[in-house]
DOFI-427434 format. One line per field, with one value per residue (C-alpha): residue in three letters; x, y, z. Coordinates in nm, 4 decimals, decimal comma. Layout:
type = (ala/...)
xx = (X/...)
yy = (Y/...)
zz = (Z/...)
This chain:
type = (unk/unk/unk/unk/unk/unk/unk/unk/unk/unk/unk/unk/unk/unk/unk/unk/unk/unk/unk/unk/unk/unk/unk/unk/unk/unk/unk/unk/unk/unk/unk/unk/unk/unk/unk/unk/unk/unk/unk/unk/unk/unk/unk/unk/unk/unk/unk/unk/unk/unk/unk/unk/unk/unk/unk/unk/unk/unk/unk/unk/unk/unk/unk/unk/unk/unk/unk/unk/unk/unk/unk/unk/unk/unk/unk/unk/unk/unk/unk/unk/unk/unk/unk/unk/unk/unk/unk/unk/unk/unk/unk/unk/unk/unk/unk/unk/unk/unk/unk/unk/unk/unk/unk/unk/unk/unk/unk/unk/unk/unk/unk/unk/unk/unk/unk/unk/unk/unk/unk/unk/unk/unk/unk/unk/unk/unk/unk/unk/unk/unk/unk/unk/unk/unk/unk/unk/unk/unk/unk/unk/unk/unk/unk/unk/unk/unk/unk/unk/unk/unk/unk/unk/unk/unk/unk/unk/unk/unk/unk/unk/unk/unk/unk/unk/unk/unk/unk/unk)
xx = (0,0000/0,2671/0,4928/0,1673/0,0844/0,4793/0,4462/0,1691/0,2782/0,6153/0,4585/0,2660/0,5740/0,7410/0,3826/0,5340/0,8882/0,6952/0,5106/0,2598/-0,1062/-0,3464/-0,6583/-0,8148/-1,0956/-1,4284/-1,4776/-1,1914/-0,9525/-0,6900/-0,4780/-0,3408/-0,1104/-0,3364/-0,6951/-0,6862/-0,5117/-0,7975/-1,1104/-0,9335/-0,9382/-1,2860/-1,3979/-1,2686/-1,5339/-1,8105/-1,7142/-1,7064/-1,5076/-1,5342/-1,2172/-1,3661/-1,2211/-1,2873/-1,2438/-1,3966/-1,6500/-1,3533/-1,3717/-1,0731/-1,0431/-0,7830/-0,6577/-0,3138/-0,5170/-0,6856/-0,3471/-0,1407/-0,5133/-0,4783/-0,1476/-0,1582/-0,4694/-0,5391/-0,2443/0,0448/0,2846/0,5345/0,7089/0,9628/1,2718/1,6138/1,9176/2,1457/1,9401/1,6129/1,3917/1,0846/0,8163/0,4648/0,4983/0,8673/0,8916/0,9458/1,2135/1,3795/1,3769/1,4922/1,7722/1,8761/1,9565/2,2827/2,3880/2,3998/2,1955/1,9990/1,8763/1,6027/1,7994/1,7129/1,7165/1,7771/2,0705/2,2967/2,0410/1,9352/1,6990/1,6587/1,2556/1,0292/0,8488/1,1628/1,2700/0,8941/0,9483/1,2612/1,1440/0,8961/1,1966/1,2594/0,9513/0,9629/0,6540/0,7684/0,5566/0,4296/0,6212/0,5304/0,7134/0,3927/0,6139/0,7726/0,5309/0,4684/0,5436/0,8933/1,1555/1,2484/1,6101/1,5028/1,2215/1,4770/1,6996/1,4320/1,3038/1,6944/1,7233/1,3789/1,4341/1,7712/1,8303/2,1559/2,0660/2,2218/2,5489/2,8503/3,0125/2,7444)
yy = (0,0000/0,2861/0,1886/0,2359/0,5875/0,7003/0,5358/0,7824/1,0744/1,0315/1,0103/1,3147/1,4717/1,3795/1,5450/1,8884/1,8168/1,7802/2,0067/1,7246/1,8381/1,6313/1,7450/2,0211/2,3126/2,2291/2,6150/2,8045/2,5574/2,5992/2,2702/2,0983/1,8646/1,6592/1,6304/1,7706/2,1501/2,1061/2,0712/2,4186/2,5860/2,4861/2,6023/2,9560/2,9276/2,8404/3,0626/2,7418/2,7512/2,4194/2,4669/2,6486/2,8157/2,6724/2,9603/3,2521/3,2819/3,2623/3,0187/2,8849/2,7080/2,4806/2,3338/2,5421/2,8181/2,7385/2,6588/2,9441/3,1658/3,0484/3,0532/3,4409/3,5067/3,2705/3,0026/3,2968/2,9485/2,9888/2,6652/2,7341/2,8518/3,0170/2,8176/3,1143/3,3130/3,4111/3,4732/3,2184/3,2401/3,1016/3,0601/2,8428/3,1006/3,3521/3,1536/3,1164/3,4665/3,5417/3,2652/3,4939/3,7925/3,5451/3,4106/3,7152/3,5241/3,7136/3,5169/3,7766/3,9041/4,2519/4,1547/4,5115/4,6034/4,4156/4,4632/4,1640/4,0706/3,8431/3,8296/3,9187/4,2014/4,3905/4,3269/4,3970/4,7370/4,8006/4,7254/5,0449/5,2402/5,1364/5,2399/5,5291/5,4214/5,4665/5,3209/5,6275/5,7133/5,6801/6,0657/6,2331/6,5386/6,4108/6,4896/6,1896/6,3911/6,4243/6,2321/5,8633/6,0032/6,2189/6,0342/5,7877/6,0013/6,1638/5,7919/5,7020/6,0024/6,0127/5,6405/5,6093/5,6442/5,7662/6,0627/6,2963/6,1109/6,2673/5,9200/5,7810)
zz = (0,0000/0,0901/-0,1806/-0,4395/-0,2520/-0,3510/-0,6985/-0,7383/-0,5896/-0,7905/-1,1204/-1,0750/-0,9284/-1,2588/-1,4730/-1,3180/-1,5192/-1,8348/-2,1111/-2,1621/-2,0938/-2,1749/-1,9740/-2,1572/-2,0371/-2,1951/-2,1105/-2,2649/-2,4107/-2,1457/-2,0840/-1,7185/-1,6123/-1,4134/-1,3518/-1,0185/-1,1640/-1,4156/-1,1502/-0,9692/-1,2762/-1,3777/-1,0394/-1,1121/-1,3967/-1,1714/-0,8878/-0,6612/-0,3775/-0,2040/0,0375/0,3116/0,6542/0,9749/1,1528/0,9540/0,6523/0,3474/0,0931/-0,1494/-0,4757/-0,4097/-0,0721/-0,0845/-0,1134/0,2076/0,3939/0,2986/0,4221/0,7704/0,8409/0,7543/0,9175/1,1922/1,2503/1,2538/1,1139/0,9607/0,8446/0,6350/0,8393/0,7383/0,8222/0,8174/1,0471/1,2329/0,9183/0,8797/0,6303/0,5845/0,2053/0,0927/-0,2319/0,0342/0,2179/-0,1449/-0,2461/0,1437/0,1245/-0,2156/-0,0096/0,1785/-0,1150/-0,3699/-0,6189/-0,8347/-1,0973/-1,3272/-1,5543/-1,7244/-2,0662/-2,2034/-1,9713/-1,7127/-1,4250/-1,2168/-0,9679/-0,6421/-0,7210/-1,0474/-0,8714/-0,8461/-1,2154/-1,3568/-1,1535/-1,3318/-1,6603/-1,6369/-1,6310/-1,9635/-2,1099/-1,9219/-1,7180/-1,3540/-1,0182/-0,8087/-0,5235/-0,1934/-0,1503/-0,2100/-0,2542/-0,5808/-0,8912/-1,0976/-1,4021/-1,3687/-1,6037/-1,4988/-1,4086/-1,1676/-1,0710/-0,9559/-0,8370/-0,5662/-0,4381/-0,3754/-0,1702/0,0156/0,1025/0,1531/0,5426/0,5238/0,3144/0,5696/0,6143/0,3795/0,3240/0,1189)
């Protein structure tokens, strides 16, 4: 019995190293790995939301949905722990982005100039500054008008905390 339970589990482990998908949305064509990512998505068609919250009225799509929900709002857990330090996080792509700021890794490359990122936000920020399209800042004395050089120039100063200090 437990060696059939692995079997499975590895063979569906293995689907998620493959392009192959078979099962298809009746709805809008989309395709999935496996039946189960294609019941999730066919609930976000019928707005069903059969993973629901023991301990308030929220409802979730898929189970993962469910457990990341409580441990934010009501279990305060936070499984997946930093081995070079203190930091602990209640979603592992967290740890890994985390675990990125001790090893220097920053693996989104900028493919229009030589900057790279530890995470995609921060590199789907930086592309606006290519297109000239820069995020508001939160300086809500810097006009959002002004050029992306100087834009960027004004949010390095109002957030840098050692804006008063002559060696930097």
């Amino acid at each position: 019995m437990g060696n059939t339970i692995y079997s499975k589990a590895l063979i569906l482990h293995m689907k998620s190293h493959t392009d192959e998908r078979p099962h298809k949305c009746h709805l809008c064509g989309r395709a999935f790995r496996t039946v189960t990512l294609l019941r999730n998505h066919l609930n976000t068609h019928t707005g069903t939301r059969p993973h629901k919250c023991t301990d308030c009225d929220m409802a979730f799509v898929t189970s993962g949905e469910l457990v990341r929900h409580r441990r934010y709002k009501h279990t305060h857990e936070k499984p997946f722990k930093c081995s070079m330090c203190d930091y602990a996080s209640v979603e592992v792509s967290k740890l890994k982005r985390h675990i990125r700021s001790h090893t220097g890794e920053r693996p989104f490359q900028c493919s229009l100039c030589s900057y790279a990122s530890r995470d995609t936000y921060k590199l789907k920020r930086h592309m606006r500054t290519h297109s000239g399209k820069v995020t508001p800042s939160l300086d809500l004395k810097t006009p959002f008008n002004l050029n992306v050089t100087e834009n960027r120039t004004k949010k390095i100063l109002f957030f840098n905390p050692f804006k008063h200090c002559f060696f930097f």
